[in-house]
C-alpha positions in Angstrom: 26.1 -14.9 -6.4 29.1 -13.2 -7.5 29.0 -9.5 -7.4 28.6 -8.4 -11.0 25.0 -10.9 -11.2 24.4 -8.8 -7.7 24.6 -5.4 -9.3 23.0 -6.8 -12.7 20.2 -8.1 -10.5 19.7 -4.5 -8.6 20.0 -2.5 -11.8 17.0 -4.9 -13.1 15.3 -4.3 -10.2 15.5 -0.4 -10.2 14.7 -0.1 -13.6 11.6 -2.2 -13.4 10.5 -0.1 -9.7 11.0 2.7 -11.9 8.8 1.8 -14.7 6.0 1.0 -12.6 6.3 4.2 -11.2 6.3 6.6 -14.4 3.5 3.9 -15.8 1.2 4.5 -13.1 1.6 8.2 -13.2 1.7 8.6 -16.4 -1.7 6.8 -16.4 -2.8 8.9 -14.2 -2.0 12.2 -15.3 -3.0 11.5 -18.7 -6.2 10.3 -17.8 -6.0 6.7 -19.7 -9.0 5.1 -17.9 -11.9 6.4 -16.2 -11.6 6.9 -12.1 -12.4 2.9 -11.3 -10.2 1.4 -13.8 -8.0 3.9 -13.2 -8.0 2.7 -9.4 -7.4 -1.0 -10.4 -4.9 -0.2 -13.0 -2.9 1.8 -9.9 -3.2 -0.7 -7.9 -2.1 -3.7 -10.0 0.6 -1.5 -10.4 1.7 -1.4 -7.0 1.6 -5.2 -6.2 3.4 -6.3 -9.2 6.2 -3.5 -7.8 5.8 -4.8 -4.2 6.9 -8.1 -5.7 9.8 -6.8 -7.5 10.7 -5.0 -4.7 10.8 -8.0 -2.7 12.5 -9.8 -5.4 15.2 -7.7 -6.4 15.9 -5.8 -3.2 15.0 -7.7 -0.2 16.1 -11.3 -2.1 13.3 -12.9 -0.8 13.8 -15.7 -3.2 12.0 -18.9 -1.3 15.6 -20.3 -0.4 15.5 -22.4 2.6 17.6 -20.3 4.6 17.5 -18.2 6.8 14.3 -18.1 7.8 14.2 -15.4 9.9 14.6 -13.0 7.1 10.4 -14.7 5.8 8.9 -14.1 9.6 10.4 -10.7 9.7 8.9 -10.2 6.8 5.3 -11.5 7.6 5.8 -10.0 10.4 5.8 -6.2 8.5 3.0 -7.1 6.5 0.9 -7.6 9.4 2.5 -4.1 10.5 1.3 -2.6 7.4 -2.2 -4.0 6.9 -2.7 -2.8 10.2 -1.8 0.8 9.9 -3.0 0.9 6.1 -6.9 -0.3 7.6 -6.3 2.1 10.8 -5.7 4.9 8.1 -8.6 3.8 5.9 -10.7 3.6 8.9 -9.9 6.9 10.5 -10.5 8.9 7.0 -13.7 7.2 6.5 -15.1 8.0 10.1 -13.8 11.6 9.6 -15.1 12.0 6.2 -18.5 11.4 8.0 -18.2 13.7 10.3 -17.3 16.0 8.6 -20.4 15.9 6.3 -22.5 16.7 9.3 -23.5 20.1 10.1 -23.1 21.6 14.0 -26.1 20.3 15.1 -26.5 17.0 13.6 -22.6 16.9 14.9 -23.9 17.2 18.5 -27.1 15.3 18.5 -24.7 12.2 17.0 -22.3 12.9 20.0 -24.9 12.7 22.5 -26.6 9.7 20.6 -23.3 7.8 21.0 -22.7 9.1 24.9 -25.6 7.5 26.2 -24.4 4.2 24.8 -22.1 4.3 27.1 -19.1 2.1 26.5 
């Protein structure tokens, strides 16, 4: 690929990251859809930017070589699922505490320390 396709190919690639972003805001902020769809909508959003992304910027392109550059990659999804689900997981179990009053705070404490491990 000669240089003027490469720069071509990154300003495609920037101008369609950045349209996905203003869309999705925009979206947002002007309330197009109700909360759910709105959701959806967002997250559409995101995958079809994750695959330009990976398109235009990281030239993931299916080529046969080299494939370190697709277990590297693989690799950092696993990465990110994993501390995406962590995060999930952690602000569910502190949005339920934190719905609990003092007392039904403790007696759920001393529920779980007699459990044991």
């Amino acid at each position: 690929m000669n240089k003027h396709s490469e720069t071509t190919q990154l300003y495609i690639g920037f101008a369609g990251a950045a349209l996905l972003t203003i869309l999705a805001y925009v979206s947002v902020t002007l309330q197009w859809f109700s909360a759910w769809v709105t959701a959806a909508f967002v997250l559409a959003l995101a995958v079809v930017q994750f695959l330009v992304q990976v398109y235009y910027f990281l030239h993931l392109r299916g080529e046969e070589k080299p494939r370190w550059r697709n277990w590297t990659f693989i690799y950092a999804m696993i990465m990110m699922i994993i501390v995406v689900a962590g995060s999930l997981w952690v602000m569910y179990n502190l949005n339920y505490r934190m719905g609990m009053s003092g007392h039904e705070m403790e007696q759920e404490l001393l529920r779980q320390n007699k459990k044991g491990f």
